[in-house]
C-alpha positions as CSV (number, residue, x, y, z in Angstrom):
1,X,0.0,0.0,0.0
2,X,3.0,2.6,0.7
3,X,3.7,2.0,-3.0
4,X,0.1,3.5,-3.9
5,X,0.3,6.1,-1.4
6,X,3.7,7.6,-2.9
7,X,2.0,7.2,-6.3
8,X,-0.8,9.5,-5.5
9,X,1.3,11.7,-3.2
10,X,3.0,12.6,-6.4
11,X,0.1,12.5,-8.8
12,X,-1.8,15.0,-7.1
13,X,1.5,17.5,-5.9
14,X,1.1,19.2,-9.1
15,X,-2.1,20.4,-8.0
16,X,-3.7,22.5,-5.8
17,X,-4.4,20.7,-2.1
18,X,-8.0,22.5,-2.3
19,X,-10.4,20.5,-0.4
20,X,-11.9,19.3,-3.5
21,X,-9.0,17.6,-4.6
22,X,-7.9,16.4,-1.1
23,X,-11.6,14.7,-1.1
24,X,-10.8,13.2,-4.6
25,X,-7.6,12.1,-3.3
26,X,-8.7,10.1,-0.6
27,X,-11.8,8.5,-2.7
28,X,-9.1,7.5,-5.5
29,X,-7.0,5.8,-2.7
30,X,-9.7,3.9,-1.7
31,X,-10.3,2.7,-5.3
32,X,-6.8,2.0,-5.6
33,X,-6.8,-0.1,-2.3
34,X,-9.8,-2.1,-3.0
35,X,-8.7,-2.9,-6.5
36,X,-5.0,-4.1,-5.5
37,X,-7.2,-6.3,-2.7
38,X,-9.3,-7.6,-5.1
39,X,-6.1,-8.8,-6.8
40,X,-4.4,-10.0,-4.5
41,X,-7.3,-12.2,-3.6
42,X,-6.9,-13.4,-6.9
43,X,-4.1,-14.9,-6.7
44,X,-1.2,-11.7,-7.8
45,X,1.9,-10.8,-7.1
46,X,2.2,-8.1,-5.0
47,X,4.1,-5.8,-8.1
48,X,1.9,-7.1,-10.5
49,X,-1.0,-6.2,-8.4
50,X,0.5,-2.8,-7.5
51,X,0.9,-2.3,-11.9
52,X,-2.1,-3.3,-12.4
53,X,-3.7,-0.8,-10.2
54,X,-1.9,2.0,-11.2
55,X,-2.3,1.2,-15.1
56,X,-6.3,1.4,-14.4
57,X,-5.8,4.5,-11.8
58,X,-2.8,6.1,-12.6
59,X,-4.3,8.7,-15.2
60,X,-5.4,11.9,-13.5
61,X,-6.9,12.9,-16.6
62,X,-8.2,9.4,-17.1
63,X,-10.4,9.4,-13.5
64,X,-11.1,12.9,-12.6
65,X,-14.4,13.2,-14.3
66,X,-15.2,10.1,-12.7
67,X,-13.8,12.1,-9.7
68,X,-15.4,15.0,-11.0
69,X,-12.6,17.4,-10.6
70,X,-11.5,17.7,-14.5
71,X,-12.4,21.4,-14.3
72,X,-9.7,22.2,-11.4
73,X,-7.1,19.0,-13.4
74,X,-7.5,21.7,-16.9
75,X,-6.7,24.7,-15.3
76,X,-4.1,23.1,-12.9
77,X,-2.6,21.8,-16.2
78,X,-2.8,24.9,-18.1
79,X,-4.1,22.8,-21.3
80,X,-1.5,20.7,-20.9
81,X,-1.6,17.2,-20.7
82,X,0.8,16.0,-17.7
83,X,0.9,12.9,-18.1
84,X,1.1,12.5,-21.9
85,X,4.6,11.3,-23.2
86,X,6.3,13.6,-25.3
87,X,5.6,12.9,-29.0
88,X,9.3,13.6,-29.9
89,X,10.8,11.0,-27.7
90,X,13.4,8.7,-29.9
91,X,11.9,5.4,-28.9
92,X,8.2,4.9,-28.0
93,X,8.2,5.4,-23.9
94,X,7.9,2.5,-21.2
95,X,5.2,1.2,-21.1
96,X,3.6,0.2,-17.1
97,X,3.5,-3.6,-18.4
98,X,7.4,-3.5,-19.8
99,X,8.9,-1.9,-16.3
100,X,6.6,-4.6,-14.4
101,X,8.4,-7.3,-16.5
102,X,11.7,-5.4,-15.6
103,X,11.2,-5.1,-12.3
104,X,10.4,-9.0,-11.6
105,X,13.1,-10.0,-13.8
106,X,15.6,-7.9,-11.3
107,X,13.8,-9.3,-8.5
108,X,13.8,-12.5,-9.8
109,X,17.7,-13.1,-10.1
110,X,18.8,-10.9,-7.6
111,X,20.3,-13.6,-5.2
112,X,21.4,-15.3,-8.8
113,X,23.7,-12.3,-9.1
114,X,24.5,-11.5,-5.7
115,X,25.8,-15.7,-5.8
116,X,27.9,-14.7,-8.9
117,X,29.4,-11.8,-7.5
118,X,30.7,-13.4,-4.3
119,X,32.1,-16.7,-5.9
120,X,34.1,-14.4,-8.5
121,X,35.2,-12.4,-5.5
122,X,36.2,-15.6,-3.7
123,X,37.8,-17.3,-6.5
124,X,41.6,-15.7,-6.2
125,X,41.8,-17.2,-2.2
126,X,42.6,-20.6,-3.5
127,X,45.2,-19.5,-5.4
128,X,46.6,-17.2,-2.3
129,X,46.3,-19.9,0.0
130,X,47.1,-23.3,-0.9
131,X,50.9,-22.5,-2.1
132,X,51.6,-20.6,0.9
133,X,50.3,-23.7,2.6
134,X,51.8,-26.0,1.0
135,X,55.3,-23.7,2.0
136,X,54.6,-23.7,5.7
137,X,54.2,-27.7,5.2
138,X,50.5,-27.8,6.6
139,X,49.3,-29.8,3.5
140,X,49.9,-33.6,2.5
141,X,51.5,-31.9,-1.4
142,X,54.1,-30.1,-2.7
143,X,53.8,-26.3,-3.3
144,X,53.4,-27.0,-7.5
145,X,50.2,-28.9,-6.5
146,X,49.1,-26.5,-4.8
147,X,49.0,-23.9,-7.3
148,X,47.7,-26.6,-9.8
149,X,44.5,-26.9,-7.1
150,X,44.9,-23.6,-6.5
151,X,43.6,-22.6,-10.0
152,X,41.5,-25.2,-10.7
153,X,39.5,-23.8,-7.8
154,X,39.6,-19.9,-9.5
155,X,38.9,-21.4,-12.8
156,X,35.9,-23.6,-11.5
157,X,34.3,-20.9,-9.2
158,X,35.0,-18.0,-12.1
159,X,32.7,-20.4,-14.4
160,X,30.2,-21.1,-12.2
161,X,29.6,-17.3,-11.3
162,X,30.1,-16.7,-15.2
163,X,27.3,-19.2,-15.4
164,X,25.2,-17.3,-13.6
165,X,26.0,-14.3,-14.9
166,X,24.9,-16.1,-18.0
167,X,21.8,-17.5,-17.0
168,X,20.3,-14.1,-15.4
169,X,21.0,-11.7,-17.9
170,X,18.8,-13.7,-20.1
171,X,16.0,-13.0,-17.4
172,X,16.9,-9.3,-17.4
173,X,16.6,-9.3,-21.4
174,X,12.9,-9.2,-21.3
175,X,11.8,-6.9,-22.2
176,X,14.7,-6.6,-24.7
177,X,14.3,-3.0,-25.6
178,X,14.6,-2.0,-22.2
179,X,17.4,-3.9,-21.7
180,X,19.0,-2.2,-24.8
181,X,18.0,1.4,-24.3
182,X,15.7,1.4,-27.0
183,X,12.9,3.2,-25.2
184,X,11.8,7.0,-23.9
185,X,10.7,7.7,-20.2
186,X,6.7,7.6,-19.0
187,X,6.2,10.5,-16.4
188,X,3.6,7.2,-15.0
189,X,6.2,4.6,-15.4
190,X,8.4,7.0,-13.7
191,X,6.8,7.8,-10.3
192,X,5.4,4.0,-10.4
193,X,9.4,3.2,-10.0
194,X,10.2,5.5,-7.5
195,X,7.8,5.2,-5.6
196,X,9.2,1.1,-5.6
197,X,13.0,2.3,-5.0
198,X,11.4,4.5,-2.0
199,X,9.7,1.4,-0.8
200,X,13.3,-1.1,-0.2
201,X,14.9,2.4,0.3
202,X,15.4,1.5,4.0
203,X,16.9,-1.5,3.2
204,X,19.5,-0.4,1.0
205,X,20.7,2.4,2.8
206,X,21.4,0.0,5.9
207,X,22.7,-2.3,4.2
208,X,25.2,-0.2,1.8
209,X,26.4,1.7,5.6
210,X,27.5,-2.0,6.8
211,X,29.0,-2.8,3.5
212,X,30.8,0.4,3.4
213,X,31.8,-0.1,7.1
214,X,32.8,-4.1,6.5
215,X,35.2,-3.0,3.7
216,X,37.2,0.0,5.3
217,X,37.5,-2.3,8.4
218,X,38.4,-5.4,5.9
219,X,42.5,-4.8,6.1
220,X,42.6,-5.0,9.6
221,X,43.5,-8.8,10.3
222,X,46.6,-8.0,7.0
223,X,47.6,-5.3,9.3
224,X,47.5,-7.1,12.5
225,X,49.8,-9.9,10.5
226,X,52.1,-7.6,9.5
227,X,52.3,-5.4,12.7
228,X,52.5,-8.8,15.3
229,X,53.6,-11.7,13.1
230,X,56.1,-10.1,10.4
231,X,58.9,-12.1,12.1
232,X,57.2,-15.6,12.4
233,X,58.1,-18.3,10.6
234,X,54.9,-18.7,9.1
235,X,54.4,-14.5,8.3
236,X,53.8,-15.9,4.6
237,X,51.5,-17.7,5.9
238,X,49.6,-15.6,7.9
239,X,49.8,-13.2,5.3
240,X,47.9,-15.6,2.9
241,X,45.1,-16.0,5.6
242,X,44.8,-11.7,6.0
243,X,44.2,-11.8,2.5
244,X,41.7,-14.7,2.3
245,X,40.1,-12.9,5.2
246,X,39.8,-9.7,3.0
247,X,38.2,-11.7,-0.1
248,X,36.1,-13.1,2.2
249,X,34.6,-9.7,4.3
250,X,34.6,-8.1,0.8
251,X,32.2,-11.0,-0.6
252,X,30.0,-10.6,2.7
253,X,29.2,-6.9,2.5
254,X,28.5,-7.4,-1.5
255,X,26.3,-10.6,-0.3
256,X,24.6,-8.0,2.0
257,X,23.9,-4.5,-0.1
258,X,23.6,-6.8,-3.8
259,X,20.2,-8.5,-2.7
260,X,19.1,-4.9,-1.6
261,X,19.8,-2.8,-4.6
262,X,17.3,-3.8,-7.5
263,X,14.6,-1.5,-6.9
264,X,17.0,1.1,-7.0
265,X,18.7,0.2,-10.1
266,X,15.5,-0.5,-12.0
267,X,14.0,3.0,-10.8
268,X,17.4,4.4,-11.9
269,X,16.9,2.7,-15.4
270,X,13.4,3.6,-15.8
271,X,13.6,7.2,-14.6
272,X,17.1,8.3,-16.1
273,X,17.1,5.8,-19.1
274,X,19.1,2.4,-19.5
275,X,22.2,2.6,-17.9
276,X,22.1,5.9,-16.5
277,X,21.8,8.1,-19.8
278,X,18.8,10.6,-18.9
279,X,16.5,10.6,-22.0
280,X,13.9,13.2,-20.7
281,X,13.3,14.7,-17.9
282,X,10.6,13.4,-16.0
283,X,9.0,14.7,-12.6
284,X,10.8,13.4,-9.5
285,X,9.3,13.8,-6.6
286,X,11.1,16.4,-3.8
């Protein structure tokens, strides 16, 4: 429901807050809210009720004379239609249906990713490792074994996260043109989106703080080595293990803000254009 309530926060902030529309306002929501219930009932997805709702609502100059406030929408509007798309846009704009398909197919794979990410950010520790293991004579082989087993281990997690890499970006391909850049902003589309980063907002923000925080702190144990064990023995060694404990934090705080960031990213898309280029400039709300 916060997702509807953001939507019509920022439909209706281009007009006045007379107590005409305020009344309209609050007889939409409730259409809204018994619509996406309705849906929900029947058997939807939370998004795909939430698109569906706004696809049927989401027009201010759709509903208000069922609202009966086109009178105070036309001279809000000054003749203009607000939410029309721009007829000289390059590619035909978003459409609510495409950016639903979007957003589920980020949703979808996001632990797919996140999964990829971490075992191609764990990969080089067996390589790090097992030699200096193999040096300090903790392991049954010799140190060329090591490094054989060493990179079979990179190569084998590097294709697996490749794999997966692989495997969701044909998810994210549909709808192709989005996934291309072959499309034009929808002031609708648009505040649908953020209005779905501002929901798992919260979320992110935490959990990009601890990631932040989990990565400056990451070198400590490499400096603790080298500070307290740079004379041992071992210091190769324990070297080896500060770095493995590095790859391994680092991989953590990705495995923590990754899962977290696709709302964000597909608002970002939808609202600037694919991969950040801004193709118009739609209304954002303040």
């Amino acid at each position: 429901m916060n997702v509807i309530t953001a939507y019509l926060d920022t439909m209706f902030s281009a007009h006045p807050q007379t107590p005409r529309m305020l009344e309209a306002k609050a007889e939409l929501q409730a259409m809204m809210e018994d619509a996406y219930a309705s849906l929900i009932a029947a058997g939807r997805s939370e998004n795909e009720a939430v698109g569906q709702v706004i696809s049927d609502f989401g027009n201010i100059d759709e509903v208000a004379p069922v609202l009966g406030i086109s009178s105070d929408v036309a001279v809000a509007a000054g003749g203009t239609d607000r939410g029309s798309v721009p007829a000289t846009a390059a590619h035909p704009p978003v459409t609510l249906d495409e950016a639903h398909l979007f957003a589920d197919a980020h949703q979808r794979t996001r632990f797919r990713l996140t999964a990829a990410v971490i075992l191609l950010a764990l990969s080089p520790a067996a390589v790090v490792f097992l030699p200096a293991a193999a040096r300090a004579g903790i392991l049954p082989f010799e140190e060329d074994a090591a490094v054989f087993t060493g990179t079979l281990v990179v190569l084998l997690l590097a294709a697996i996260g490749l794999l997966l890499f692989i495997s969701a970006a044909r998810i994210h391909a549909s709808p192709r043109r989005i996934a291309e850049g072959r499309f034009s902003t929808n002031p609708a589309v648009s505040r649908w989106a953020e209005a779905l980063a501002e929901r798992h907002e919260h979320g992110r923000i935490r959990a990009l703080q601890l990631a932040v925080l989990l990565s400056i702190l990451s070198p400590l144990p490499l400096i603790g080595v080298v500070l307290f064990w740079g004379d041992s023995p071992q210091h190769e060694l324990w070297i080896a293990i500060g770095v493995v404990i590095i790859l391994f934090v680092v991989a953590v705080a990705l495995g923590m803000l990754l899962p977290r960031a696709w709302a964000h990213t597909v608002a970002d898309t939808l609202t600037r254009g694919a991969y950040g280029r801004k193709r118009s400039a739609p209304t954002r709300r303040k």
